[in-house]
Biotite code that builds the C-alpha atoms (Angstrom):
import biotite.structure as struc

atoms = struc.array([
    struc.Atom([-112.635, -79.662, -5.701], chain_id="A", res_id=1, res_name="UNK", atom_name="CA", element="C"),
    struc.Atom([-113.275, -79.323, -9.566], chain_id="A", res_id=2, res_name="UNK", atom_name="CA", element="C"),
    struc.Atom([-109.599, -80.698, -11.540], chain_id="A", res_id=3, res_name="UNK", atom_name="CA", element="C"),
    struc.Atom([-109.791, -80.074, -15.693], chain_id="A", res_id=4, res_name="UNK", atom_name="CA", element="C"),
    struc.Atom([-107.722, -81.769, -18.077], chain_id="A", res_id=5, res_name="UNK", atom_name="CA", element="C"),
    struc.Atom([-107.559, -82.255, -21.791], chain_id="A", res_id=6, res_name="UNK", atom_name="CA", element="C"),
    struc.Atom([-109.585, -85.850, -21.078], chain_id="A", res_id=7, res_name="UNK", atom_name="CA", element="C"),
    struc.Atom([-111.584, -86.938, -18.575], chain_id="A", res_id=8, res_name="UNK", atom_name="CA", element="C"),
    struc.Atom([-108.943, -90.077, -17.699], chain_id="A", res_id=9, res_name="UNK", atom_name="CA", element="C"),
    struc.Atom([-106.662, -87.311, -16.926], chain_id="A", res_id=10, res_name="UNK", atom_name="CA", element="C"),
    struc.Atom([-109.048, -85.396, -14.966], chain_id="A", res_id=11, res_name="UNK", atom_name="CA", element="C"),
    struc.Atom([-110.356, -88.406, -12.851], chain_id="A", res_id=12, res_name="UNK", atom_name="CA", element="C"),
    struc.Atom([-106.583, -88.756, -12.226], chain_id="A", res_id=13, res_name="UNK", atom_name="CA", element="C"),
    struc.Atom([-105.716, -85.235, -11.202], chain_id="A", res_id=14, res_name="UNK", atom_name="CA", element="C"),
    struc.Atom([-108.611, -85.141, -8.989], chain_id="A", res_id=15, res_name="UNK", atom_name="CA", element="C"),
    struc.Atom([-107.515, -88.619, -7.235], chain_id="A", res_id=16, res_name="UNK", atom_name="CA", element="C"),
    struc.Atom([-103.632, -87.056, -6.606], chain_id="A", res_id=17, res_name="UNK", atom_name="CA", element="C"),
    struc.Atom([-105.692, -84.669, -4.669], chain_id="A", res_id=18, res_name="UNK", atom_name="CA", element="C"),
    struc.Atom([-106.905, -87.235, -1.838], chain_id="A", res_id=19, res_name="UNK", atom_name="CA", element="C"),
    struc.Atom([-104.444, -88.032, 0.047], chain_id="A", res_id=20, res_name="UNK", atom_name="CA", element="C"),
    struc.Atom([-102.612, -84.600, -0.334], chain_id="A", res_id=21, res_name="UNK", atom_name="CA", element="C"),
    struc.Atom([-105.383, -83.200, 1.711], chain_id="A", res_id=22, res_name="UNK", atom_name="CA", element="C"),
    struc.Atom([-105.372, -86.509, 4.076], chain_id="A", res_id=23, res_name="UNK", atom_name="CA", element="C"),
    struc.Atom([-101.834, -85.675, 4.509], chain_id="A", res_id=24, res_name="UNK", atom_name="CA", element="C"),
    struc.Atom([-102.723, -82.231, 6.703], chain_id="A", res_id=25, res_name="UNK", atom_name="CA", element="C"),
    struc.Atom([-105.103, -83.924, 8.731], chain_id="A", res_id=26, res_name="UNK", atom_name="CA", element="C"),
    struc.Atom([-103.051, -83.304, 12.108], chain_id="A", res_id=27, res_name="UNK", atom_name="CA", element="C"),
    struc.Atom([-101.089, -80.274, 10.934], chain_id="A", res_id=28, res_name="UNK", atom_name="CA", element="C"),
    struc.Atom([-101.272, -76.793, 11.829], chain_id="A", res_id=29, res_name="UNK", atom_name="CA", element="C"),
    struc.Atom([-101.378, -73.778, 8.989], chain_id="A", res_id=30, res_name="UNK", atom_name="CA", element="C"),
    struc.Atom([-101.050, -70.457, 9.437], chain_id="A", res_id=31, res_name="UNK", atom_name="CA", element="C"),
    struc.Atom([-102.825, -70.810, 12.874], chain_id="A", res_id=32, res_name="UNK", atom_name="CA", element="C"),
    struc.Atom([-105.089, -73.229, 11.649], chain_id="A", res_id=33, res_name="UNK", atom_name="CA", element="C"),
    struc.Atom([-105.227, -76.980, 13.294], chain_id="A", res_id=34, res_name="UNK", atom_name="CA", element="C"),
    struc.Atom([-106.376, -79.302, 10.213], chain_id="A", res_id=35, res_name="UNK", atom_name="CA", element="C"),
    struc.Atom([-108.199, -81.611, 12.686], chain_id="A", res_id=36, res_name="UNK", atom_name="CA", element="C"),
    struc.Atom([-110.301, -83.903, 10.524], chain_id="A", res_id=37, res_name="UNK", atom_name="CA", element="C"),
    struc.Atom([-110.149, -84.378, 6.747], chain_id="A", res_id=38, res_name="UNK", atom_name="CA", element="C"),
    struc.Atom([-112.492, -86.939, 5.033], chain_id="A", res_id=39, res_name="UNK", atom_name="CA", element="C"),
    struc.Atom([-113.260, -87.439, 1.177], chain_id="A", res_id=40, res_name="UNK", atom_name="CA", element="C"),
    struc.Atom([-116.899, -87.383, 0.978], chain_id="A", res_id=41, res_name="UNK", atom_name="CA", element="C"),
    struc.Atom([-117.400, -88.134, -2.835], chain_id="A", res_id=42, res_name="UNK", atom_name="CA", element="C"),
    struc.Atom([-114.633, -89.898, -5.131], chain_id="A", res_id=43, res_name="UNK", atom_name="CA", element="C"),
    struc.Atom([-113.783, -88.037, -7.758], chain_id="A", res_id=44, res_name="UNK", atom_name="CA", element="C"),
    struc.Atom([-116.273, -88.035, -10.309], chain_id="A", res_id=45, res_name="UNK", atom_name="CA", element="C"),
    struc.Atom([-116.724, -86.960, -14.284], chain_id="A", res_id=46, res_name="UNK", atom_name="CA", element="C"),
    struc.Atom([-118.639, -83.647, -13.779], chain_id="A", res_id=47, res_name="UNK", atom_name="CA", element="C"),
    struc.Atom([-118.836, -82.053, -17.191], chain_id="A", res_id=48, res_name="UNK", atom_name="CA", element="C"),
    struc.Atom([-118.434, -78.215, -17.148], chain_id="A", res_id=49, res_name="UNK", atom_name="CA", element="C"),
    struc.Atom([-121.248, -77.158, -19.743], chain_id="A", res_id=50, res_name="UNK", atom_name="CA", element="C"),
    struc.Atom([-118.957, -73.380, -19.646], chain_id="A", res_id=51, res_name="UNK", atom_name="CA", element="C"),
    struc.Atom([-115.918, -75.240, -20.615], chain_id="A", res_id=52, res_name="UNK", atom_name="CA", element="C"),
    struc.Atom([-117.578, -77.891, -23.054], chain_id="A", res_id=53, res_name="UNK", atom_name="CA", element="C"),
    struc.Atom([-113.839, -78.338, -24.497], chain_id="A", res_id=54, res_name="UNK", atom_name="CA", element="C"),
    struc.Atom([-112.332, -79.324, -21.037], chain_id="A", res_id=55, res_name="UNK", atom_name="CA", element="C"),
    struc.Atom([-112.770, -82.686, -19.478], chain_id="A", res_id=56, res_name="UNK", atom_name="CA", element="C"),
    struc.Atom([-113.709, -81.763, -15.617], chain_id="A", res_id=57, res_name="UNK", atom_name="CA", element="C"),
    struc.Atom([-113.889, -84.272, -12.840], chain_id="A", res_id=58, res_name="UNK", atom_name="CA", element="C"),
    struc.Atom([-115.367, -83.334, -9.105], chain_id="A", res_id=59, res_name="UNK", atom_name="CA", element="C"),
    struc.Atom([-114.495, -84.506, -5.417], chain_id="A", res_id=60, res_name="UNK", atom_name="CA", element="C"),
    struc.Atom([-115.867, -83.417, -2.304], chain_id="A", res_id=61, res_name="UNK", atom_name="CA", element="C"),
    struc.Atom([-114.300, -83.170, 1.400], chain_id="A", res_id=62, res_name="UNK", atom_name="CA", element="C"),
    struc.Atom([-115.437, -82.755, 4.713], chain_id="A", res_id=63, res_name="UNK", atom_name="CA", element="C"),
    struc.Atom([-112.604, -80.262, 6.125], chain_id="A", res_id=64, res_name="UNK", atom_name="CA", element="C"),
    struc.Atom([-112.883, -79.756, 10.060], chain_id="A", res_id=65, res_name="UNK", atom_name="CA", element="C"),
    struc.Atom([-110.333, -77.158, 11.468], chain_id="A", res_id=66, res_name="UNK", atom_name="CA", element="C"),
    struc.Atom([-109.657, -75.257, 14.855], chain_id="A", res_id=67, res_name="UNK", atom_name="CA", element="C"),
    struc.Atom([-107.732, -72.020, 15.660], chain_id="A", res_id=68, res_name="UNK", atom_name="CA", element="C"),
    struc.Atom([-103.569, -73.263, 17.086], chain_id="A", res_id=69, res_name="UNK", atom_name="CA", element="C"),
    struc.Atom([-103.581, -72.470, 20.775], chain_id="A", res_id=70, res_name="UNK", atom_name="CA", element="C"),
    struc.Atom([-99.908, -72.211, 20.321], chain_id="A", res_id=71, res_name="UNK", atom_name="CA", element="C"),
])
């Protein structure tokens, strides 16, 4: 998951909100979808974006693991 902001601070920091938004479906059901497993991978990072050189980017990565509902 790639967040941009103005500075990379701010980026870091967007990406980081993202953690335990994602952690918070682990257990739910979407649209048919059982979220079984979630599981942050790599901490959010400063991953320059050499297309956007005037945006600070910052990376994370997840490990998603989801199942069709039965219901």
């Amino acid at each position: 998951v790639d967040t941009y902001a103005e500075d990379e601070q701010t980026a870091i920091a967007a990406s980081s909100a993202i953690v335990p938004l994602l952690e918070a479906l682990q257990s739910t059901t979407i649209g048919g979808t059982g979220w079984q497993r979630v599981a942050c991978t790599t901490l959010p990072y400063v991953n320059p974006d050499p297309r956007r050189p005037d945006l600070a980017r910052a990376t994370a990565s997840y490990e998603i693991t989801v199942r069709p509902s039965t219901n």
